[in-house]
C-alpha beads as a LAMMPS data file, in Angstrom:
LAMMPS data file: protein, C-alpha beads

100 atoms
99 bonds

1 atom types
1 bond types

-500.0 500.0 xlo xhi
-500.0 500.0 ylo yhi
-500.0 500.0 zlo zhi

Masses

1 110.0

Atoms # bond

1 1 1 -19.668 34.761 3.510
2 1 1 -19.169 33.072 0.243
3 1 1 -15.674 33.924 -0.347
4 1 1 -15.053 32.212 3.106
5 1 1 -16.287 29.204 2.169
6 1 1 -14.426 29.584 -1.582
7 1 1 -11.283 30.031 0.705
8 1 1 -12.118 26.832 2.963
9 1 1 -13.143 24.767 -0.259
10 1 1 -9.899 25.929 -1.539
11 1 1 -7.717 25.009 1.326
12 1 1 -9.361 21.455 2.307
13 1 1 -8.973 20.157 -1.977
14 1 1 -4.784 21.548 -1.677
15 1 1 -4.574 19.645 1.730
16 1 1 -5.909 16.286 -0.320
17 1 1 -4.068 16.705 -3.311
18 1 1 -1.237 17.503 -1.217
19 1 1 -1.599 14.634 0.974
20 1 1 -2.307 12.230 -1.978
21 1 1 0.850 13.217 -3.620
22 1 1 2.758 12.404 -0.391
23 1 1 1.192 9.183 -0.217
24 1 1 2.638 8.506 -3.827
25 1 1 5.855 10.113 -3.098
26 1 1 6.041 7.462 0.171
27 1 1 5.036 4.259 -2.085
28 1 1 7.860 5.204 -4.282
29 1 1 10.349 5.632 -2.222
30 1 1 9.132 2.028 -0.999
31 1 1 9.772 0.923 -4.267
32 1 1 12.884 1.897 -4.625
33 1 1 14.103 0.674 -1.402
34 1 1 12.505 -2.734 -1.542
35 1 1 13.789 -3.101 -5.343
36 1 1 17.398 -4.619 -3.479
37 1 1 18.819 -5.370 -7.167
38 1 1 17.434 -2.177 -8.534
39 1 1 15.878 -4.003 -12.143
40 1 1 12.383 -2.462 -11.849
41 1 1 10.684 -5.247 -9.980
42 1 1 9.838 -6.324 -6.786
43 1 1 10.572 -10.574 -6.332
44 1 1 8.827 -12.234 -3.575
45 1 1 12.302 -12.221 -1.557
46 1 1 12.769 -8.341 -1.960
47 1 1 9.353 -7.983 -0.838
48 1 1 9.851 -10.036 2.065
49 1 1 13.033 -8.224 3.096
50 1 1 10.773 -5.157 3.903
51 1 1 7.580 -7.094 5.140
52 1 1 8.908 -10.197 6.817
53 1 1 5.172 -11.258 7.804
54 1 1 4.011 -11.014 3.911
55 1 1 2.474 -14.186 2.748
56 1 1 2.614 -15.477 -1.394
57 1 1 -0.926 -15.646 -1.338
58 1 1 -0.675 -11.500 -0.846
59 1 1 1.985 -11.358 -3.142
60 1 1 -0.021 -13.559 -5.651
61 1 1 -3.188 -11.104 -5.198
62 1 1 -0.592 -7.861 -6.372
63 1 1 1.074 -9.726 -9.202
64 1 1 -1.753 -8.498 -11.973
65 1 1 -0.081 -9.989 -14.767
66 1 1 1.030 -12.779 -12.747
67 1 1 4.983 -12.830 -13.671
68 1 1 5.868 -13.456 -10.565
69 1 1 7.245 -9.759 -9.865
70 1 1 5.856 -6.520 -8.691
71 1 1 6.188 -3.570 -10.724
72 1 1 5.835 -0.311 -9.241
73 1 1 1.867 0.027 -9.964
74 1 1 1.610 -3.530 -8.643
75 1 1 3.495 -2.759 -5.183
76 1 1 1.058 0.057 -4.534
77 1 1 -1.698 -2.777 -4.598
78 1 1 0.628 -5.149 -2.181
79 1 1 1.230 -1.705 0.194
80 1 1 -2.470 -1.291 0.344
81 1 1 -3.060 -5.486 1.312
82 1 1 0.079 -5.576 3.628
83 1 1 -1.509 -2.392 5.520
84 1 1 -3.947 -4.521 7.353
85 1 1 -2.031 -7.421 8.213
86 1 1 -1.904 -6.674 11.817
87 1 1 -5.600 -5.342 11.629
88 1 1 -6.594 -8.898 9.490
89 1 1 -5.080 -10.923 12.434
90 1 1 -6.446 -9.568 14.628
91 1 1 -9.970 -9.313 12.644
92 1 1 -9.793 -12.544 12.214
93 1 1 -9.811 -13.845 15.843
94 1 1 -12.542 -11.875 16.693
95 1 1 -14.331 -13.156 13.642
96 1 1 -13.529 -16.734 14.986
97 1 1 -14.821 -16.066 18.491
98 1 1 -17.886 -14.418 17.362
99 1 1 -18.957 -17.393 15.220
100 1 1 -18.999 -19.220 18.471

Bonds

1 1 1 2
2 1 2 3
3 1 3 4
4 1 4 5
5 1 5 6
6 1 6 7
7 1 7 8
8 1 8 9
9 1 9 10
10 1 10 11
11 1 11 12
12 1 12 13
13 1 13 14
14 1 14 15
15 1 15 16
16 1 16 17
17 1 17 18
18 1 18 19
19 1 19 20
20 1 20 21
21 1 21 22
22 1 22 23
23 1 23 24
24 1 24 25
25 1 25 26
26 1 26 27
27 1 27 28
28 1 28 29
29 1 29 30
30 1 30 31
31 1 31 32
32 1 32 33
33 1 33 34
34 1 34 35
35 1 35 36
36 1 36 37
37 1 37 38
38 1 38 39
39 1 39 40
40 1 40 41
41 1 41 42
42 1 42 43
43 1 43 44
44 1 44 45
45 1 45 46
46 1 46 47
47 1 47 48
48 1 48 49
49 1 49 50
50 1 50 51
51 1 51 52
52 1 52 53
53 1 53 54
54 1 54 55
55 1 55 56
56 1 56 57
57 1 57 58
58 1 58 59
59 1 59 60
60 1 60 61
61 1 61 62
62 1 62 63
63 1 63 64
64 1 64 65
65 1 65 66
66 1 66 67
67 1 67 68
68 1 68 69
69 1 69 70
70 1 70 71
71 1 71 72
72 1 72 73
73 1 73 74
74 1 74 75
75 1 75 76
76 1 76 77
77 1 77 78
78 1 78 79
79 1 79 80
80 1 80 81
81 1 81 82
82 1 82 83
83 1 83 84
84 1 84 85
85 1 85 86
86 1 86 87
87 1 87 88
88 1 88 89
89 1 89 90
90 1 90 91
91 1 91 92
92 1 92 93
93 1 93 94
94 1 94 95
95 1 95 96
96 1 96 97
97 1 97 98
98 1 98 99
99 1 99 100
């Protein structure tokens, strides 16, 4: 019984490392295809050639070191604030009509 559950441990932390290093694979290949000029950093125009709805307040929020650019750690915070944009509009109409 307990090598079962060894086996099952086993199998369910490689399918979350796995899937976390696919996640990090995916944000850099992001990266590298918003980066139009290739110099390392994401400008609010490259950024809004791949998300067309993103908003400089969002950008602003990514931009740690406030530069005015994204670098590559920095995108993965704007990928994880443009992920609910759709979700946030919608959240926010229902947040609207509840308050009434």
């Amino acid at each position: 019984m307990n090598k079962l559950a060894l086996i099952a441990a086993a199998a369910m932390t490689a399918a979350t490392f796995g899937a976390a290093g696919v996640l990090a694979q995916s944000a850099t290949d992001d990266f590298s295809k918003t980066d139009a000029n290739k110099d390392g950093i994401v400008s609010f125009d490259e950024a809004m050639g791949t998300y067309p709805t993103l908003t400089q307040i969002l950008f602003d929020q990514a931009d740690a070191n406030t530069d005015g650019n994204l670098d590559e750690t920095e995108f993965g915070t704007l990928l994880g604030l443009v992920a609910g944009l759709d979700d946030g509009a919608t959240s926010s109409s229902e947040a609207s009509s509840s308050a009434m």
